[in-house]
C-alpha positions as CSV (number, residue, x, y, z in Angstrom):
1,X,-3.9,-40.4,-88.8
2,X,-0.6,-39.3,-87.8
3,X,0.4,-38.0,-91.1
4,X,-2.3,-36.1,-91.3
5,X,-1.1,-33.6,-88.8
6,X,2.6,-34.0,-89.5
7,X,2.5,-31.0,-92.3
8,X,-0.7,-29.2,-90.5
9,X,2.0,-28.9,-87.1
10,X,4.3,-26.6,-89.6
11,X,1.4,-24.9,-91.2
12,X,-0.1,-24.0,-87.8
13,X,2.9,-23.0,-86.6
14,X,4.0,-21.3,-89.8
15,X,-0.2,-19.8,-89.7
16,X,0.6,-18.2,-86.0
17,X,4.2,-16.8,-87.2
18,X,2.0,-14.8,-90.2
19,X,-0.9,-13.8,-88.6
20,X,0.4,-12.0,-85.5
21,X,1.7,-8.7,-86.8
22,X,-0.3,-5.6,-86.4
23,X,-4.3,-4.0,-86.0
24,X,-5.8,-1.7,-87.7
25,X,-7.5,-0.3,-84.4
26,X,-4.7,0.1,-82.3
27,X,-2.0,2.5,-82.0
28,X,1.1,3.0,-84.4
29,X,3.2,2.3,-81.5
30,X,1.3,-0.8,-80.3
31,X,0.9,-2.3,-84.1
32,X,5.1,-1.1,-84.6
33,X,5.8,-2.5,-81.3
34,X,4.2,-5.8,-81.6
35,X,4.7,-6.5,-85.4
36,X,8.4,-6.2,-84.9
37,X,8.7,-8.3,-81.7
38,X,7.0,-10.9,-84.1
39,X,8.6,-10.6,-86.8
40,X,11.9,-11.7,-84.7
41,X,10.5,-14.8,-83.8
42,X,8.5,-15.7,-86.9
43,X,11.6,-17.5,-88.9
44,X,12.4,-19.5,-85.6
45,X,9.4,-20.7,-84.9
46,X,8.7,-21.8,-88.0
47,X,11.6,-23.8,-88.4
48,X,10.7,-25.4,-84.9
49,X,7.3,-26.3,-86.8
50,X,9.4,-28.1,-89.5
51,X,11.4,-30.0,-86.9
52,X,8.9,-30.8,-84.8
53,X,6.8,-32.1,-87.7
54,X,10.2,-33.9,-89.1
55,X,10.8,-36.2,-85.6
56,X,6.9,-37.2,-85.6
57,X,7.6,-38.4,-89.4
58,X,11.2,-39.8,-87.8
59,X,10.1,-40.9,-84.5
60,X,8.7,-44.5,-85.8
61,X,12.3,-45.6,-86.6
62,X,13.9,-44.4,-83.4
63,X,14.9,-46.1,-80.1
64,X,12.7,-44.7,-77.5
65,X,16.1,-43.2,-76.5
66,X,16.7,-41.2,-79.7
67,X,12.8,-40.2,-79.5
68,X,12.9,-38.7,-76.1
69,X,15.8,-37.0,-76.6
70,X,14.6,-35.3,-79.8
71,X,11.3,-34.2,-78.0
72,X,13.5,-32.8,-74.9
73,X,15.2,-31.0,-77.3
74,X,12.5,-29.7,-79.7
75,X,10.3,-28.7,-76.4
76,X,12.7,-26.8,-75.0
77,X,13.2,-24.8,-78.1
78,X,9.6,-25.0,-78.4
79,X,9.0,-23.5,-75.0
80,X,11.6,-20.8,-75.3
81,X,10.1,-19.2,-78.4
82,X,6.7,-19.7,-76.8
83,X,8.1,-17.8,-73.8
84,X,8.9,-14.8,-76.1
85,X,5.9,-15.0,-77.9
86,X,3.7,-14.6,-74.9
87,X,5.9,-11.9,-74.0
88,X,4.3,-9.6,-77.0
89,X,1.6,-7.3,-76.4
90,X,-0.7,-7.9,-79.3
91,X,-3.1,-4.7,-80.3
92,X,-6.4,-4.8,-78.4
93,X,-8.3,-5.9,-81.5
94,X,-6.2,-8.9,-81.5
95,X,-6.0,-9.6,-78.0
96,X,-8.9,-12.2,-77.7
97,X,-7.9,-14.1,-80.9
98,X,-3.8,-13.9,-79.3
99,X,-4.7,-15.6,-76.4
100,X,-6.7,-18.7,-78.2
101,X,-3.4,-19.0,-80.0
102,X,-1.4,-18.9,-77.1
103,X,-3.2,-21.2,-74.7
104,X,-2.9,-23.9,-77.3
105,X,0.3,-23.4,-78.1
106,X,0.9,-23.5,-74.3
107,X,-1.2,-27.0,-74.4
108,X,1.3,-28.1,-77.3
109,X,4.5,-27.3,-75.0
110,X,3.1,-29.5,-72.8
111,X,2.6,-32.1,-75.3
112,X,6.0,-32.2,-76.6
113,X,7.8,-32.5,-73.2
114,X,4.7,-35.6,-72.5
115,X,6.1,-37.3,-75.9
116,X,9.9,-37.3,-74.5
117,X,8.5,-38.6,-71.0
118,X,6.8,-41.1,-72.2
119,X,9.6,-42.7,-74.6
120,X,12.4,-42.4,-71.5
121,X,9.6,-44.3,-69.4
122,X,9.0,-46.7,-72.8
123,X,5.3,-46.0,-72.3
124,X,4.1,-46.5,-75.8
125,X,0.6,-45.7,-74.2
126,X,1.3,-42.3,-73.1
127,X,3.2,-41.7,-76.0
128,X,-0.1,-42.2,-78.3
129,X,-2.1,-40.1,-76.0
130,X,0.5,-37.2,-75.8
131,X,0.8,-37.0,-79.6
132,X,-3.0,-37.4,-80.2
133,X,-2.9,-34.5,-77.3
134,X,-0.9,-33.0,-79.9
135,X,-2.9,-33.1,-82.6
136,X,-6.2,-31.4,-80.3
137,X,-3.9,-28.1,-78.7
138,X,-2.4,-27.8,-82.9
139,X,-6.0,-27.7,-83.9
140,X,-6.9,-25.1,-80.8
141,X,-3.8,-23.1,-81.6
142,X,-4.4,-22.8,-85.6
143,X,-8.1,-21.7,-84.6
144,X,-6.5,-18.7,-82.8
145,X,-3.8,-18.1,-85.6
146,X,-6.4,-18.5,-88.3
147,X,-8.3,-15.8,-86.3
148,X,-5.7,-13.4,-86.2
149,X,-4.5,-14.0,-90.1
150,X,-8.0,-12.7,-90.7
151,X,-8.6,-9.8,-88.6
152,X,-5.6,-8.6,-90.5
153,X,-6.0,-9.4,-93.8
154,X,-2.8,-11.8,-94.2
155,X,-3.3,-14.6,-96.7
């Protein structure tokens, strides 16, 4: 069940780096504005997505030691380039389908640092439950990308 979601993490991600950059309802300025704030962040955060999918493929053969400090280190790149991406204004016609991608992706953040947690507290338990946790916010944030790809037309 893991591997299932190890390549749909960097597809998601790589989904909500594509589909946020412009409207067709909005303002040049606005669309401008917010496509090139993306488009900044795009190539990091999808390289985060590869990284992040690569320690869950990884993470079986780790010390609980290596693992947490992996996941510390991958959510708190994680968070930074969620940080910026929240800071973008996205056009009005996008605003609704933004915000579903956001909140997961806030959900995932969350996620990543409860996977390092739970292997520096060797809680295998919580571990499971933050990376099936995972799994539910990638799903709600690829909704919201997939949303946005459409509304403007990017394949």
């Amino acid at each position: 069940m893991r591997r299932a979601r190890k390549p749909m993490l960097a597809a998601v991600l790589c989904v909500l780096a594509a589909g946020c950059g412009g409207g067709s309802s909005t303002t040049t300025s606005t669309r401008s504005t917010f496509r090139a704030g993306y488009l900044k962040l795009r190539g990091p955060l999808n390289q985060t997505g590869t990284a992040i999918a690569a320690e869950i493929t990884a993470s079986p053969h780790q010390t609980d030691a290596q693992v947490a400090s992996a996941f510390a280190g991958l959510a708190g790149r994680f968070h930074r380039q969620l940080a910026t991406l929240e800071a973008l204004k996205p056009p009005p016609s996008l605003s609704s389908a933004f915000a579903a991608a956001t909140t997961g992706a806030t959900r995932m953040d969350a996620d990543l640092r409860a996977v390092s947690v739970a292997a520096t507290k060797h809680d295998a338990d919580a571990a499971r439950k933050a990376t099936a946790a995972l799994g539910r916010d990638l799903t709600a944030t690829g909704v919201g990308a997939a949303q946005i790809k459409r509304s403007l037309g990017i394949k």
